[in-house]
C-alpha positions, 0 to 999 in steps of 0.5 A: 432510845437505844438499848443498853446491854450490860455486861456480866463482869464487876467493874474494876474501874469507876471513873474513866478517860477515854482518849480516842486517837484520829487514826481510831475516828477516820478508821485510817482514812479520810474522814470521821467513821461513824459506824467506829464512833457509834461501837465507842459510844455504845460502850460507853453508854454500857459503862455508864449504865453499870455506874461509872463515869467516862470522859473523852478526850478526843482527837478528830476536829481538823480531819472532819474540817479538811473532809468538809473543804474537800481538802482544799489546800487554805491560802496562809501558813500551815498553822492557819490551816490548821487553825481553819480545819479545826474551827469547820471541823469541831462542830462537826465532830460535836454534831456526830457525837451529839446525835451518836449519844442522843441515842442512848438518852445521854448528854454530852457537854463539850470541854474546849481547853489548851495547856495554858488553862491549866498551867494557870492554878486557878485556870487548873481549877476551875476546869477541873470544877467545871468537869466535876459538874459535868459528871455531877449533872450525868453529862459525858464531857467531850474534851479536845483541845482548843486548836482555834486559838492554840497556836503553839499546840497546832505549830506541834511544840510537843506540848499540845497533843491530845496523848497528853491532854489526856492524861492532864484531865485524867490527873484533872478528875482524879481518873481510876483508869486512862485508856488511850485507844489507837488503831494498834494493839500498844506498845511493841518491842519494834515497829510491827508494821516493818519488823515480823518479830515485833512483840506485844509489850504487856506490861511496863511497870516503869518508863525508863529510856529503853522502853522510850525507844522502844516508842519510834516515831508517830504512827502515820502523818494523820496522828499528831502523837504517835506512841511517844507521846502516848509514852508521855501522858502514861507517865504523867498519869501513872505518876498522878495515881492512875493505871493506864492501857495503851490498847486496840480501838477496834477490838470488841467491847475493849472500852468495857473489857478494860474498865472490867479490868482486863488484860489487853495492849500495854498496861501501866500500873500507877507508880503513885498513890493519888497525890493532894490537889496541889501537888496534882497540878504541879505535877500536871504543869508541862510546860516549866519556865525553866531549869534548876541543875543539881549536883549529885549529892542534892539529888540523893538528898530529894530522892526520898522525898522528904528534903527542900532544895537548898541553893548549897547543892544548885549547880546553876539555874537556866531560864528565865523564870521568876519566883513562883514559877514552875521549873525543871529539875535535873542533874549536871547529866540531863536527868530529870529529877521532877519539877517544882515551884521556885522561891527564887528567880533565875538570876537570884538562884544563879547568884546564891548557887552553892551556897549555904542558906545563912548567905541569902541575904547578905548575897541578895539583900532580902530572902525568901526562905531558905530553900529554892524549891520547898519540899511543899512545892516539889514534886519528883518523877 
């Protein structure tokens, strides 16, 4: 058994997601580090012996696949390559962290999951049940997503990178603290790799659209995410009650230092209080079936949070979606406002569409309640 040193400084954070990014596993080449792997799990079983509780969310399965081909090039669309890269990768990936761990005395449990799974409420709960246990029984879960059968995360829809699948475990468990680790110091005022001025962002206290362009493109073409995406999942978790830290992988003992609450690469304060299980997952819903578009005076009225959306102030609905499913909401100018459960199917919304909620059912023939979305079922950016 390795031994575990402990730290001097208090712990700031108890329950932490840890997201380690491909280009932070291969150490910027070809293959998985595991000299880099080894640092991270020694800093987690330190985390760990201090009390706290820590999930990874990893990236790294199709690189150690096509490192074990030879970088054979797979006969098929590049979807299907993919698809095998990560099937002979992933359990190569668990094998390394397995026998990394085994070090510590610590087990680990692997999590396999795609958007689906938790777009699905009751899909929601049972991973966060079965994450739950994990950490119940002293287990480190090991997340990634299931790239073997996701084929429209793999075909790069912007919906299935591991940035964001972070933040939806992060939102799953109630994390204090994301730390999504890369192989640069966070969030720059321009790409510093080009640009000698380029300047560490400290702190953001919102993402708005001048800190998203900030983002620029993916960091190189081994990452499947880059900083937009990262950008992406620190707003969804700090929306949900989390802090995040874009931060350096490679800097010493920055997994401890961070849950110790120090201050290293972008932080973003959580925006929100820690919201009930609900309204967690319709937060957490990233891929909505449509849109509801509003008028001005509409979004005024959900902007204190304490209002339904009545047809009277729907522009149109855009989609296909039926009643229960989770839409988008934005003004006529593309903001998006927040997203929510609908009561009413595109084609009834677009029929009732300014309209005072008395008319429903001389218009449809039938209601279901005066609102389309319910204050309940809304939850707002």
């Amino acid at each position: 058994m390795q031994a575990v040193e402990t730290a001097p400084h208090a712990l700031r954070y108890r329950r932490v997601v840890a997201k380690f990014g491909t280009n932070l596993l291969t150490a910027g080449g070809e293959r998985l580090d595991l000299e880099r792997m080894a640092n991270l799990v020694g800093q987690i079983a330190r985390l760990r012996a201090r009390g706290a509780e820590v999930i990874v969310v990893t990236s790294g399965a199709v690189a150690a696949g096509r490192h074990r081909l030879g970088g054979a090039r797979i006969p098929g669309r590049d979807v299907v390559e993919k698809q095998v890269l990560a099937a002979v990768g992933q359990s190569r990936l668990m094998r390394a962290y397995e026998d990394l761990f085994d070090w510590y005395e610590i087990v680990v449990g692997q999590t396999l999951l795609t958007r689906r799974d938790l777009t699905d409420r009751l899909g929601y709960l049972t991973a966060r049940d079965a994450l739950l246990g994990l950490l119940a029984a002293g287990v480190v879960p090991i997340v990634n997503e299931n790239d073997v059968v996701a084929t429209d995360e793999i075909a790069e829809a912007r919906i299935g990178d591991n940035d964001n699948l972070s933040a939806l475990v992060a939102n799953l468990i109630d994390a204090d603290l994301l730390a999504i680790l890369t192989n640069i110091d966070g969030l720059y005022t321009a790409d510093p790799h080009r640009d000698p001025t380029a300047r560490l962002v400290p702190r953001v206290e919102a993402i708005d659209e001048a800190i998203e362009a900030l983002a620029g493109g993916a960091i190189d073409s081994r990452s499947r995410g880059g900083m937009i995406t990262k950008l992406q999942a620190a707003r969804l978790a700090t929306s949900s009650g989390t802090d995040v830290v874009i931060a350096n992988g490679h800097v010493p003992d920055v997994l401890v230092r961070l849950a110790c609450g120090e201050t290293l690469g972008t932080y973003f304060p959580a925006t929100a209080d820690r919201m009930e299980s609900r309204k967690r997952w319709i937060r957490a819903g990233m891929s909505p079936r449509g849109r509801i578009v509003i008028d001005a005076g509409a979004a005024r009225a959900l902007a204190g949070g304490k209002h339904s959306l009545l047809p009277a102030g729907v522009v149109r609905a855009e989609g296909s979606f039926q009643p229960a499913d989770l839409v988008e909401i934005a003004t006529e100018d593309g903001r998006r406002v927040g997203v929510g459960l609908t009561r009413y199917s595109d084609t009834d919304i677009n029929t009732i569409r300014g309209q005072q909620s008395s008319r429903i059912t001389d218009l449809l023939g039938y209601s279901y309640g005066d609102a389309v979305v319910h204050v309940d079922d809304l939850v707002l950016d």
